[in-house]
LUMMAR-232168 format. One line per 8 residues: number of its first residue (from 1); for each residue x, y, z of N, C-alpha, C, O. Coordinates in Angstrom, 1 decimal, m for minus. Each point is the difference from the previous one (the first is absolute). Example, Ala and Ser with C-alpha at 12.3 -4.5 7.8 and 13.67 -1.06 7.14 Angstrom:
# LUMMAR-232168
1> 13.2/m5.7/7.8/m0.9/1.2/0.0/0.9/1.2/0.0/1.0/0.0/0.7 ~ m1.4/1.1/m1.4/0.9/1.1/0.0/m0.8/1.1/0.8/0.5/1.1/0.1 .
# end
This chain:
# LUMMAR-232168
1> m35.2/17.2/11.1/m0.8/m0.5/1.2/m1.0/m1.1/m0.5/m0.6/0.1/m1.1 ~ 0.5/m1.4/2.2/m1.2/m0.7/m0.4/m1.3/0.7/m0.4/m0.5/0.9/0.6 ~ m0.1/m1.5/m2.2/m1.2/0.4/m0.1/m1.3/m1.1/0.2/0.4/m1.2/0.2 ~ m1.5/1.3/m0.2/m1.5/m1.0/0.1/m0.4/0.1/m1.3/m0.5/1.0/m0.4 ~ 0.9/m2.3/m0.7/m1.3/0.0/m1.4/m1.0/m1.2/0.9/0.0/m0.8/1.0 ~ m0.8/1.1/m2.0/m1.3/m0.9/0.1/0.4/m1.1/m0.2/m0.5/m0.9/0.6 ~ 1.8/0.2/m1.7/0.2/m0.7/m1.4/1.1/m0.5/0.4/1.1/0.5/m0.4 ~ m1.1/m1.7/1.3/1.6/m0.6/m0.1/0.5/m0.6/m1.1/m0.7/m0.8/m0.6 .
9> 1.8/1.1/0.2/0.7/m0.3/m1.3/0.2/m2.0/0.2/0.4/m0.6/1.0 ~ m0.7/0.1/m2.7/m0.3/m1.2/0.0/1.9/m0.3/0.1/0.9/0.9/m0.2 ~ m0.6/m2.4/0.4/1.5/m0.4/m0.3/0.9/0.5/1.3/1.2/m0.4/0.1 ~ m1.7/1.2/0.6/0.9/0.5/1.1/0.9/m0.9/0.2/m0.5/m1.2/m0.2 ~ 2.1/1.4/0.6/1.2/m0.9/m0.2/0.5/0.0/1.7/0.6/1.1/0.3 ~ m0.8/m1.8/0.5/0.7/0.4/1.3/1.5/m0.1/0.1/0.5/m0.7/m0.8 ~ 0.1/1.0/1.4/1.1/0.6/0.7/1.4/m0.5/m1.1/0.5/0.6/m0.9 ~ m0.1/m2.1/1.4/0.8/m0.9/m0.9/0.3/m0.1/m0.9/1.2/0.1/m0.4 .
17> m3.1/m0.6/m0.5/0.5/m0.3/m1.2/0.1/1.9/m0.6/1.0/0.1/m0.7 ~ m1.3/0.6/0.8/0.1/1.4/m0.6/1.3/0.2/0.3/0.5/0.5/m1.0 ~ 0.5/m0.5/1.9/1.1/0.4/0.2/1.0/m0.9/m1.0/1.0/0.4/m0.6 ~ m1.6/m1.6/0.5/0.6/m0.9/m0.9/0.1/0.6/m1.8/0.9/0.2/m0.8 ~ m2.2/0.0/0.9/m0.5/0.7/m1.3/0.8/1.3/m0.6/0.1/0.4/m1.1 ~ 0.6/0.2/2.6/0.5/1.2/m0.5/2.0/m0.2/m0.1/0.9/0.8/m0.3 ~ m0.9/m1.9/0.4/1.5/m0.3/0.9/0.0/0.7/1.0/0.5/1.1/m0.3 ~ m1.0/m1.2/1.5/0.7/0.6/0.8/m0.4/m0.7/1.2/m1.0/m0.7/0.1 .
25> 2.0/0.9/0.8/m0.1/m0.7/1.4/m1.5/0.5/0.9/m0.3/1.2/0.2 ~ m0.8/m2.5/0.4/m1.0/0.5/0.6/0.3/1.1/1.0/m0.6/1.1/0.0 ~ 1.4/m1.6/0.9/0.3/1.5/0.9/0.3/1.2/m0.1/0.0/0.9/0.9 ~ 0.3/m0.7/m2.5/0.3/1.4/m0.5/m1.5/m0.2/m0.2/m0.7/m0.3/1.0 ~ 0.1/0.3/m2.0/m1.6/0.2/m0.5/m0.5/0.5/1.1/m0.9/0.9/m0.2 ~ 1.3/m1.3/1.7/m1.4/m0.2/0.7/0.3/1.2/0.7/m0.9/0.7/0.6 ~ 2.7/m0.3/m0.7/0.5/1.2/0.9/m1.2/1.3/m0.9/m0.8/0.8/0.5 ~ 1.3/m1.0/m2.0/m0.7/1.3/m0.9/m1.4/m0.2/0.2/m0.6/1.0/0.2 .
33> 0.1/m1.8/m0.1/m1.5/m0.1/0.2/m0.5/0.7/1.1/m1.0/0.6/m0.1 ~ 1.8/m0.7/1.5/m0.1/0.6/1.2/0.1/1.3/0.7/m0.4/0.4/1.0 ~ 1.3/0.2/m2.4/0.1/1.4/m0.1/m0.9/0.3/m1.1/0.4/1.1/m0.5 ~ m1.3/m1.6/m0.2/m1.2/0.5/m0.8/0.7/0.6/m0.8/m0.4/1.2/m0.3 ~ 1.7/m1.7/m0.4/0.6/0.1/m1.6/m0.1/m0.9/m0.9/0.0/0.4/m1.2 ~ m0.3/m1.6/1.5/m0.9/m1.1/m0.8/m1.1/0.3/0.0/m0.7/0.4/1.0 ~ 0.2/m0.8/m2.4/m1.5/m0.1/0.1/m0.5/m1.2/0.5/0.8/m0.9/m0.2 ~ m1.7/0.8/0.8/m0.8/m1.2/0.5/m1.1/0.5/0.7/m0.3/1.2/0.3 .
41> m0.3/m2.7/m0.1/m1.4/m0.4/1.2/0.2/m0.1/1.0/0.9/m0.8/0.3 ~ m1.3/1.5/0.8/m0.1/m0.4/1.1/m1.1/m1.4/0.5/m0.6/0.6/0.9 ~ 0.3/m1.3/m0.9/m1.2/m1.0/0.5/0.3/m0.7/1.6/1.0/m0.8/0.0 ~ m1.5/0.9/1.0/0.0/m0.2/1.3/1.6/0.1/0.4/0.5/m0.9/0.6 ~ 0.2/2.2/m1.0/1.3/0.6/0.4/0.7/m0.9/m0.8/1.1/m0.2/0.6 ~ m1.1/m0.7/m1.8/1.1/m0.9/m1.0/0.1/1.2/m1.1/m0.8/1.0/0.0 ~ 1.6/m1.2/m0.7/0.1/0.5/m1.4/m0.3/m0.7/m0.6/0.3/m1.2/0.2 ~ m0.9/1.5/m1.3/m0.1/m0.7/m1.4/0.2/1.4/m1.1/m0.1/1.2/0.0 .
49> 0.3/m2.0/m0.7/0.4/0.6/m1.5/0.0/m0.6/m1.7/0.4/m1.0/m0.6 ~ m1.1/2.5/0.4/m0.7/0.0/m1.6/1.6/0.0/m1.0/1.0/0.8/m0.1 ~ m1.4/m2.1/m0.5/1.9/m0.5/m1.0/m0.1/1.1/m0.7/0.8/0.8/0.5 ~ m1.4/m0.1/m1.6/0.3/1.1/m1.0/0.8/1.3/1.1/1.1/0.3/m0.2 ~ m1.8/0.1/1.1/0.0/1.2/0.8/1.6/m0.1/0.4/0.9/0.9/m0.2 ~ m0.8/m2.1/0.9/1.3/m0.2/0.6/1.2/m0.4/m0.8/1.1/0.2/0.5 ~ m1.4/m0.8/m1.7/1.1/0.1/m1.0/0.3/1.6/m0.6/1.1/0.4/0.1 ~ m1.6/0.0/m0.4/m0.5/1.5/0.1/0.8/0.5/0.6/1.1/m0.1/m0.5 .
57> m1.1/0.9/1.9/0.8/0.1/1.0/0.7/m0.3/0.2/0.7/0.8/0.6 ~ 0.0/m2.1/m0.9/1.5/m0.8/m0.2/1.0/0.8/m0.5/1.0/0.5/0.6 ~ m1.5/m0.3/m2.0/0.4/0.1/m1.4/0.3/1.5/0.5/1.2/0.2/0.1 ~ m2.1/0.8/0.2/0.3/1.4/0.1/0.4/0.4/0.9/0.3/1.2/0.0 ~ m0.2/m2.0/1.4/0.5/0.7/1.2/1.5/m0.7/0.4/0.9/0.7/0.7 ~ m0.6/m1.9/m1.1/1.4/m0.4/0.9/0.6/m1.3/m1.5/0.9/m0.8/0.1 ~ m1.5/0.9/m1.0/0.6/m0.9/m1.0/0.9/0.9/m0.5/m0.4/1.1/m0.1 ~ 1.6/m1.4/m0.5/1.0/0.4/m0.8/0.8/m1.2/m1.1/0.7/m0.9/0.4 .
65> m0.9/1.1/m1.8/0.9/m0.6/m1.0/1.6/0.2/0.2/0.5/1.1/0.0 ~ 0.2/m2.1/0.1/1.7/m0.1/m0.1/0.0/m0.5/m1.1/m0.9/m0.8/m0.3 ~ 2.0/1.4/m0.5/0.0/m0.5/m1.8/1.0/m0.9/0.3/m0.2/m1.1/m0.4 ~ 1.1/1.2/1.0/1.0/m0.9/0.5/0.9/m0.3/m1.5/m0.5/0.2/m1.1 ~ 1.5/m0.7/1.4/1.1/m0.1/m0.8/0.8/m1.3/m0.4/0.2/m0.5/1.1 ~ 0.3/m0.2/m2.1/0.7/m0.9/0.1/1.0/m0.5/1.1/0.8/0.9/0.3 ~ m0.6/m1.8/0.3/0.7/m0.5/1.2/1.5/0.0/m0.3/0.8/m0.2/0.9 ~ m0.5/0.4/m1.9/2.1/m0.2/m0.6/0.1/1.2/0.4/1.1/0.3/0.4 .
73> m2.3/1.0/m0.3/1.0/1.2/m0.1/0.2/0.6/1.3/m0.7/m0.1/1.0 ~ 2.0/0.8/m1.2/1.0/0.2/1.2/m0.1/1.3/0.0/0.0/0.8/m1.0 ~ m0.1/m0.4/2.6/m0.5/1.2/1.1/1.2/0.5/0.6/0.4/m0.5/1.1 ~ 0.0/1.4/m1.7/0.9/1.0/1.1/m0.3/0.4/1.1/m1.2/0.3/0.2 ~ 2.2/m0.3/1.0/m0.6/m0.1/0.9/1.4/1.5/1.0/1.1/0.3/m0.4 ~ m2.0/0.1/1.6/1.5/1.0/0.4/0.6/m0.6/1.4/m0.5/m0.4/1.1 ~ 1.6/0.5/m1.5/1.1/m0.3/0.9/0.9/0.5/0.2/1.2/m0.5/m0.2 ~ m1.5/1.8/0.8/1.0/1.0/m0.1/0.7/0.3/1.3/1.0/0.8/0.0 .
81> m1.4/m1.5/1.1/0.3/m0.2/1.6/1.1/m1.6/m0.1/m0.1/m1.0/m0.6 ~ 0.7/1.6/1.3/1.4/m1.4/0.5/0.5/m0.7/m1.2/0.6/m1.0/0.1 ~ m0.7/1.5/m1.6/0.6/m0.6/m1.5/1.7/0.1/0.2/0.7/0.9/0.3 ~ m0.6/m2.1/m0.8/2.2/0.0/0.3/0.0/1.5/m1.1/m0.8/0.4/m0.8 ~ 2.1/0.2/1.4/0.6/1.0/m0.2/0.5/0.4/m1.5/0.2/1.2/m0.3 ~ 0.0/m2.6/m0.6/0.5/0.0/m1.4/m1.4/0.0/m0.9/m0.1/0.1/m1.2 ~ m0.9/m0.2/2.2/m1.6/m0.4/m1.2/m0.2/0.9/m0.7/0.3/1.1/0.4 ~ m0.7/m1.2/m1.6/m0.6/0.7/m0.6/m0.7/m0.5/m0.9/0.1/m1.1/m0.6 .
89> m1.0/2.2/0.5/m1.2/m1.1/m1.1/0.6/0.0/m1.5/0.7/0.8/m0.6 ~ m1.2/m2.4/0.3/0.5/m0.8/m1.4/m0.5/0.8/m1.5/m1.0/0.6/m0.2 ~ 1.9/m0.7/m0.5/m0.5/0.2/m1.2/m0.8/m1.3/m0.6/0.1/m1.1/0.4 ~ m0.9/1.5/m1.6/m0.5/m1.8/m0.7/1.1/m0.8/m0.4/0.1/m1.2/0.2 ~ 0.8/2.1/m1.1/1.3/m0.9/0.2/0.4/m0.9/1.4/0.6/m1.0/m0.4 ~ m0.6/1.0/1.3/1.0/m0.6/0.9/m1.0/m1.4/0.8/0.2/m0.8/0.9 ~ m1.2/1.1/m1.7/m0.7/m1.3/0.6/0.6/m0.8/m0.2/0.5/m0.2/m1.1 ~ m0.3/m0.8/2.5/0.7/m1.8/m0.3/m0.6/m0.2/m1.2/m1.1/0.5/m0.4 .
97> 1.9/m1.2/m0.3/m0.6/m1.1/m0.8/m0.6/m1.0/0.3/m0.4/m0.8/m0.9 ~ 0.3/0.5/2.2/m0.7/m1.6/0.3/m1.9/0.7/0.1/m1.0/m0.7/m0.1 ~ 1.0/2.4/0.3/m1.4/0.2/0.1/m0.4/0.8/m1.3/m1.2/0.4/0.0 ~ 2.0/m0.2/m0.9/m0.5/0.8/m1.7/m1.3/m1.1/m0.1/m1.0/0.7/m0.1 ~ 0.8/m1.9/0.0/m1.0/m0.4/0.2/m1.5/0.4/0.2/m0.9/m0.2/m0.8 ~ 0.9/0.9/2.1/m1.0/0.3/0.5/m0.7/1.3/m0.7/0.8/1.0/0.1 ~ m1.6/m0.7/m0.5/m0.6/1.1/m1.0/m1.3/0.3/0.5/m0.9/m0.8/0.1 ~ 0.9/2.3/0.4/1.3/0.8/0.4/0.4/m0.5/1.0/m0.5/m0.7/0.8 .
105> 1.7/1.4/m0.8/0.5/0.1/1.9/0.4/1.2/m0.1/0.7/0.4/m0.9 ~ m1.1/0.4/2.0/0.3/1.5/0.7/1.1/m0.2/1.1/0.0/m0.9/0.9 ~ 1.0/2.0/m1.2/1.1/m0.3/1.6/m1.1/0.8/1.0/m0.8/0.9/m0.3 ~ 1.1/m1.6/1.6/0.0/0.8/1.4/0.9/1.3/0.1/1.2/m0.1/0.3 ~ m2.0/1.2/m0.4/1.2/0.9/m0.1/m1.2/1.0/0.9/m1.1/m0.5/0.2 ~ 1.5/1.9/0.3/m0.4/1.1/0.8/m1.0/1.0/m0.7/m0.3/1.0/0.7 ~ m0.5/m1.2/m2.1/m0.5/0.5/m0.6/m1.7/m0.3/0.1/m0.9/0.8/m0.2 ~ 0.9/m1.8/0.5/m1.2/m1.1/0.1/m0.2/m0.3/1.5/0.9/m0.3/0.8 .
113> m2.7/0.4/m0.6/0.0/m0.7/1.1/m1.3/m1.3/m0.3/m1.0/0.4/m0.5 ~ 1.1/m1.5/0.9/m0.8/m1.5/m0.3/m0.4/m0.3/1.5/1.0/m0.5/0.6 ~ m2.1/0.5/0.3/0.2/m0.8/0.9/m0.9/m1.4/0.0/m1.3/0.0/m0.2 ~ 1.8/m0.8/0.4/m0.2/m1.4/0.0/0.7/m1.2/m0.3/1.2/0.0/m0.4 ~ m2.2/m1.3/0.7/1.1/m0.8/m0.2/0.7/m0.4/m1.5/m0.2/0.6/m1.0 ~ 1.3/m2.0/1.2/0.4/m0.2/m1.4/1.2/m0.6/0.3/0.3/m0.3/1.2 ~ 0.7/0.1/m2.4/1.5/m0.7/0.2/0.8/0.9/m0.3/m0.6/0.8/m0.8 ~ 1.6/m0.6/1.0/1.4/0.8/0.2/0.9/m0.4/m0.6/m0.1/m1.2/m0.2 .
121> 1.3/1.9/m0.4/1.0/m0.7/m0.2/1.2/1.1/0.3/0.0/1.1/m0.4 ~ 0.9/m1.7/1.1/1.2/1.1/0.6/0.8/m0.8/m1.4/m0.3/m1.1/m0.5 ~ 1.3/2.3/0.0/0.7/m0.2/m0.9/1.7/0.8/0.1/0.3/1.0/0.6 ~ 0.4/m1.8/m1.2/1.5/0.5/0.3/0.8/0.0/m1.3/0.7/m0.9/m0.5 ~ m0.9/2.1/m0.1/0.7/m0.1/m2.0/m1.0/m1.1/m0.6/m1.2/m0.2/0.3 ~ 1.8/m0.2/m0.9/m1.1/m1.3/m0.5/m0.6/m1.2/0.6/m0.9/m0.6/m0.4 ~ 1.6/0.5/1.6/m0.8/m1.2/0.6/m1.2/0.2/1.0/0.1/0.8/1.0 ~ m1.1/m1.6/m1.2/m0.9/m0.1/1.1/0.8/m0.6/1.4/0.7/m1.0/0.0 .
129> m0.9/1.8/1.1/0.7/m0.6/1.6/m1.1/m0.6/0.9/0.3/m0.8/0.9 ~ m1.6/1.3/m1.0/m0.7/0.1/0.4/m1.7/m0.5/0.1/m0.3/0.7/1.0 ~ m0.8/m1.4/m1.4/m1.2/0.1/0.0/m0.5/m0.2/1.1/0.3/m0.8/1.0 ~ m1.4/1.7/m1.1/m0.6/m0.1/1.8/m2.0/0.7/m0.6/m0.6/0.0/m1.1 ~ 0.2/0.3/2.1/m1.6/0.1/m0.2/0.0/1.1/1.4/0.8/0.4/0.9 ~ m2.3/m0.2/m1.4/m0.3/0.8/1.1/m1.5/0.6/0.3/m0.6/0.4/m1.1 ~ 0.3/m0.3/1.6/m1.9/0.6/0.3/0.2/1.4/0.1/m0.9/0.8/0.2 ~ 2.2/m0.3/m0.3/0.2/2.1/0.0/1.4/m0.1/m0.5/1.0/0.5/0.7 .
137> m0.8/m1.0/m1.6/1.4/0.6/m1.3/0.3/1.1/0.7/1.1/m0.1/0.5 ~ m1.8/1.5/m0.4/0.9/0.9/0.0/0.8/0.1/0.7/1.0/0.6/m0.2 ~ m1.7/m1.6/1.8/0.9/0.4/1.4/1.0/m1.1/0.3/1.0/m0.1/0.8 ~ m1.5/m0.8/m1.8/1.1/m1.2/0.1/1.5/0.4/m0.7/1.1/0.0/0.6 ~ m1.3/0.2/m2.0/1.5/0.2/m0.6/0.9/0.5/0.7/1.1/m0.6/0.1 ~ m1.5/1.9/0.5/1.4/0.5/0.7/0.2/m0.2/1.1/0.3/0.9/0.8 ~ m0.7/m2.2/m0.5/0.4/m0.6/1.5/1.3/m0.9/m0.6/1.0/0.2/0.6 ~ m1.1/m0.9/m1.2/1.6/m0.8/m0.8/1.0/1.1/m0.5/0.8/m0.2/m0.9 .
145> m0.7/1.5/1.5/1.0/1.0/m0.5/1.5/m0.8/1.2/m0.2/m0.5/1.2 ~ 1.3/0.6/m1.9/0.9/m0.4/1.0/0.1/m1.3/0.6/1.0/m0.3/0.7 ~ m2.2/m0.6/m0.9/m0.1/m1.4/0.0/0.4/m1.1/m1.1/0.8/m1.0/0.3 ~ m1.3/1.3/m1.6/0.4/m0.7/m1.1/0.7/1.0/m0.8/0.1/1.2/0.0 ~ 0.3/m2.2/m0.9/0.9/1.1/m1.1/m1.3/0.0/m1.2/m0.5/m1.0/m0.3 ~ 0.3/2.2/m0.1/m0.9/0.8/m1.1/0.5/1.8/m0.1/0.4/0.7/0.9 ~ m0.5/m0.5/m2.0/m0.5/1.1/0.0/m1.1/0.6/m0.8/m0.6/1.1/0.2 ~ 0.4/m1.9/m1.0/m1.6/0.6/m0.8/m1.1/m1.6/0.5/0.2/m1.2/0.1 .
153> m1.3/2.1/0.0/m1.1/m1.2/0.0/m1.0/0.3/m0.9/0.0/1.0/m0.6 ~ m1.0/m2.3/0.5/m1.2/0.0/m1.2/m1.1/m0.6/1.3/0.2/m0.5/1.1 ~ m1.4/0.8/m2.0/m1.3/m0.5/0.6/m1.0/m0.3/m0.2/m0.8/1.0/0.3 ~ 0.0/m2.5/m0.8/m1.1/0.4/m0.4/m1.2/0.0/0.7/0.2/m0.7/1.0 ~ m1.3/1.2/m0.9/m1.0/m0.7/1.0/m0.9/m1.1/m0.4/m0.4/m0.1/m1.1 ~ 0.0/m1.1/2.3/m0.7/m0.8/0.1/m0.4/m0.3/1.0/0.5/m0.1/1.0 ~ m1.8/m0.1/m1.3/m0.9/m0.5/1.1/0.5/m0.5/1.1/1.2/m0.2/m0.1 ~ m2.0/m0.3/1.3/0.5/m0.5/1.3/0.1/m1.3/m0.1/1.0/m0.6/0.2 .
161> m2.2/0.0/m0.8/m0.1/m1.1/m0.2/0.7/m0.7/m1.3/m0.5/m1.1/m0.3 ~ 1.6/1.5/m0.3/0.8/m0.3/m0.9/1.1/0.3/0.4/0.9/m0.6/m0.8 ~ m0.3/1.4/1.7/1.4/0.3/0.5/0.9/m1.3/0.2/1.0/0.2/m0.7 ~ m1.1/m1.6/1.5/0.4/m0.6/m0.3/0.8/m0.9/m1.0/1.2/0.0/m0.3 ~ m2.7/m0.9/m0.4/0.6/m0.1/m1.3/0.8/0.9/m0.8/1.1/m0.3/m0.3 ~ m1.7/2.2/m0.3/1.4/0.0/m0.6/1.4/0.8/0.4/0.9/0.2/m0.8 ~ m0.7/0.0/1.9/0.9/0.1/1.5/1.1/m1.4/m0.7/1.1/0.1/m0.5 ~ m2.1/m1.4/0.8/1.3/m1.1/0.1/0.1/m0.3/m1.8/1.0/m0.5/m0.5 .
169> m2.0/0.7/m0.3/0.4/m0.1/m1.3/1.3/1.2/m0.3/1.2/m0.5/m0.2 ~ m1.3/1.5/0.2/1.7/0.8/m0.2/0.8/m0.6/0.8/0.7/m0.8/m0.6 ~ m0.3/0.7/2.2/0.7/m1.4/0.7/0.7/m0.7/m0.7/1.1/0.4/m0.3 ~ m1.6/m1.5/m0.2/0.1/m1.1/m0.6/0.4/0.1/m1.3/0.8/m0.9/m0.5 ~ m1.2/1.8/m0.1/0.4/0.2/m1.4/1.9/1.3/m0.4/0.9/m0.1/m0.7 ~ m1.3/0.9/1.7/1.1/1.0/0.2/1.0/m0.6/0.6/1.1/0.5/m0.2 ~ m1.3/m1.4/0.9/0.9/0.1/1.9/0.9/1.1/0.1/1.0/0.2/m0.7 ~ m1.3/0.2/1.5/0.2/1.1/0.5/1.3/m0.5/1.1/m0.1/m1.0/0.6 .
177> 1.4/1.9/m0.5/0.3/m0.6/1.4/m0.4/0.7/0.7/1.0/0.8/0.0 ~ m1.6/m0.3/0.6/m0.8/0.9/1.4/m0.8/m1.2/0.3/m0.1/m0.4/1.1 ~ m0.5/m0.3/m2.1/m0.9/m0.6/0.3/m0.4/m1.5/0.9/m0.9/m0.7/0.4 ~ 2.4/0.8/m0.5/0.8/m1.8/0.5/0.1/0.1/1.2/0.2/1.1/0.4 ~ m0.4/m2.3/0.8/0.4/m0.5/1.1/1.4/m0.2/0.3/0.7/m0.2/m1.0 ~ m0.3/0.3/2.1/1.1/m0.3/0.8/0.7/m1.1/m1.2/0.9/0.4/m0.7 ~ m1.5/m1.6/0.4/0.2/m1.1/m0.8/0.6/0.2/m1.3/1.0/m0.6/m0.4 ~ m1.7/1.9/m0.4/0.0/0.5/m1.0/m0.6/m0.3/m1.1/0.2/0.2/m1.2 .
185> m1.9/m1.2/2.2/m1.0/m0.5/m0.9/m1.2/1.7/0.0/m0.1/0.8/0.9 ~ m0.6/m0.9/m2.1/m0.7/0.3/m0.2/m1.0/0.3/0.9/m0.4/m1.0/0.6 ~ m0.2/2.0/m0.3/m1.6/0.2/1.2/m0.7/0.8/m0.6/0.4/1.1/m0.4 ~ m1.5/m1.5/0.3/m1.1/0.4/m0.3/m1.4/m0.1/0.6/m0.1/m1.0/0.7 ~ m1.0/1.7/m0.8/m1.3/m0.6/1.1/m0.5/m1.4/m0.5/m0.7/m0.7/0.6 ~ 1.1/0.4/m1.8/m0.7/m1.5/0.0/0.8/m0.9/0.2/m0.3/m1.1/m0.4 ~ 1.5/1.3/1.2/0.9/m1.2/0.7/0.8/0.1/1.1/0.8/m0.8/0.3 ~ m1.1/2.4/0.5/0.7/0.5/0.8/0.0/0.0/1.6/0.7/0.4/0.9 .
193> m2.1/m1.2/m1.2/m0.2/m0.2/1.5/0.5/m1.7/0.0/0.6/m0.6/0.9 ~ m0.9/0.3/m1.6/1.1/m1.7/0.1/1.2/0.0/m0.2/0.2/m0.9/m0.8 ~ 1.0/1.6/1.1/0.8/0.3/m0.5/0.4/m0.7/m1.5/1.1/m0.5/0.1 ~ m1.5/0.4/m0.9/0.3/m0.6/m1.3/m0.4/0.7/m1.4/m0.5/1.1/m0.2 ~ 0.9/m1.7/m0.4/m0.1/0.6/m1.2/m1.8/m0.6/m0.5/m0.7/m0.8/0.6 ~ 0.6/1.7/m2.1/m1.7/m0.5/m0.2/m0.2/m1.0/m0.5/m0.2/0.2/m1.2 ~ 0.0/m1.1/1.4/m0.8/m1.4/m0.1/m0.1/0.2/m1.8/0.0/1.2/m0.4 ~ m0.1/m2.3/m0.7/m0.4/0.0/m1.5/m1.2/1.0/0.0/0.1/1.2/m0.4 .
201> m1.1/m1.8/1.0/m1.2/0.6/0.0/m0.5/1.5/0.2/m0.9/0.7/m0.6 ~ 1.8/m0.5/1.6/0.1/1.0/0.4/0.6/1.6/m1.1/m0.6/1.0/m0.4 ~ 2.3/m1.7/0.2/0.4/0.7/m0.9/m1.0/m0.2/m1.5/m0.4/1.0/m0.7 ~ 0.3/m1.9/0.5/m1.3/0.1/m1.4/m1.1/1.4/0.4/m0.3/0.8/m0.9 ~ m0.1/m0.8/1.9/m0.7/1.4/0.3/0.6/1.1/m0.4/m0.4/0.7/m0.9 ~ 1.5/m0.7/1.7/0.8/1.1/m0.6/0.8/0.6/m1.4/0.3/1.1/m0.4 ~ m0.2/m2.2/m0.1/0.1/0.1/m1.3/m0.9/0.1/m0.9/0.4/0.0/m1.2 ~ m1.4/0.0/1.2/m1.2/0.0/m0.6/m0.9/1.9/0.4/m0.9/0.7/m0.5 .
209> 1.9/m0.5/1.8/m0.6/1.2/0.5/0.9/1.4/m1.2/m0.6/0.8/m0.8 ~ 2.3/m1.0/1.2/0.8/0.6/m0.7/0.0/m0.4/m1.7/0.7/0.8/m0.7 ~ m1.3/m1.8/0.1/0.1/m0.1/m1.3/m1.7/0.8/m0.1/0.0/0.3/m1.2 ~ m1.3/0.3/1.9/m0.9/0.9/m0.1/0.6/1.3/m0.1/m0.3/0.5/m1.0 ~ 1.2/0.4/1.9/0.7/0.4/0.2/0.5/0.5/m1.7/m0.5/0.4/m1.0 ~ 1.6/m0.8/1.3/1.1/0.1/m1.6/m0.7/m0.1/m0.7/m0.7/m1.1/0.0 ~ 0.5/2.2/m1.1/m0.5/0.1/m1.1/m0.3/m1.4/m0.6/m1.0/m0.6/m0.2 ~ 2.6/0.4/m0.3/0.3/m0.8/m0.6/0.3/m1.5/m0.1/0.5/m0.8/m0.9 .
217> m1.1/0.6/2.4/0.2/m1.6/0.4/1.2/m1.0/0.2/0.0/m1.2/0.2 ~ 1.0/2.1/m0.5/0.8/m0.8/m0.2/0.6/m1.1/1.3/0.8/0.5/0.8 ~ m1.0/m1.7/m0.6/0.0/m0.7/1.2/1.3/0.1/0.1/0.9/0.2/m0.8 ~ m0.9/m0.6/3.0/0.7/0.2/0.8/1.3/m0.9/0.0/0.9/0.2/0.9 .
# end
């Protein structure tokens, strides 16, 4: 409950910059402040707020550490609804050879569950058929059951805002045929709304994305 000191605290931080201070969005601060779970000032019905107190409260009421993990490594994911009929999950042996590269890579198999986004790869014996992306891998993979030819898939996760680039870096470097136009050119998001292929520049992205990627650099 609001209390009365005699003693207003010097530096009081209003609304903004304090939410700034804490990362967090002003209209959250001002929602917790409103329900008198933030600490703060009340002064002619504004908030303000003491920086130690409210870092404080940050830290012990709604902050949480992610150790987070290297970006190469690959997340099992389950797909155990609509999988073609012959799937079954890969041994390490049977990984393509175009992706032994990637360290690690985990198969998509029924043991694991991952949800989030990342790039895909549908696979048929040794060859990649397939690269595609997704903002929910789990529910995407076995929607291509009976569509393309695969029977084992891999998966790593990556961010939203990197799906693209390395989406069309495997593309470009794999070609996949799943991945081809009527034409039997190459599509990818960095050339696919022009129908064309990716510009120098462009593929330079990409190759620069998949040589981060592969351990071992070895260019495209």
């Amino acid at each position: 409950m609001p209390t009365r000191q005699a003693m207003i605290p010097k530096n009081l931080m209003s609304l903004y910059p304090a939410a700034a201070l804490v990362s967090m969005k002003p209209a959250r601060l001002l929602e917790f402040a409103k329900l008198g779970l933030a600490p703060h000032w009340l002064i002619d019905g504004e908030p303000f707020f003491v920086q130690t107190k409210l870092r404080r409260w940050v830290a012990a009421s709604i902050a949480v550490e992610v150790e987070g993990q290297p970006v190469s490594i690959g997340v099992a994911v389950n797909v155990t609804r609509a999988i073609p009929e012959d799937y079954a999950p890969p041994k390490p042996w049977d990984v393509p050879s175009e992706l032994r590269h990637i360290n690690p890579l985990l198969p998509v198999d029924s043991l694991h569950e991952m949800r989030g986004s990342g790039v895909y790869f549908l696979c048929e014996d040794d060859a990649v058929t397939y690269v595609g992306q997704s903002v929910e891998v789990t529910g995407r993979v076995p929607q291509h059951a009976g569509v393309k030819d695969w029977n084992c898939a891999w998966y790593i996760p990556i961010p939203l805002a990197d799906l693209d680039r390395v989406e069309s870096a495997f593309i470009y470097t794999l070609k996949p045929k799943h991945n081809r136009n009527k034409l039997g050119h190459l599509v990818s998001p960095l050339g696919k709304w022009e129908g064309r292929m990716a510009t120098a520049e462009e593929f330079g992205l990409v190759r620069n994305e998949w040589s981060r990627i592969y351990k071992d650099g070895t260019d495209a």
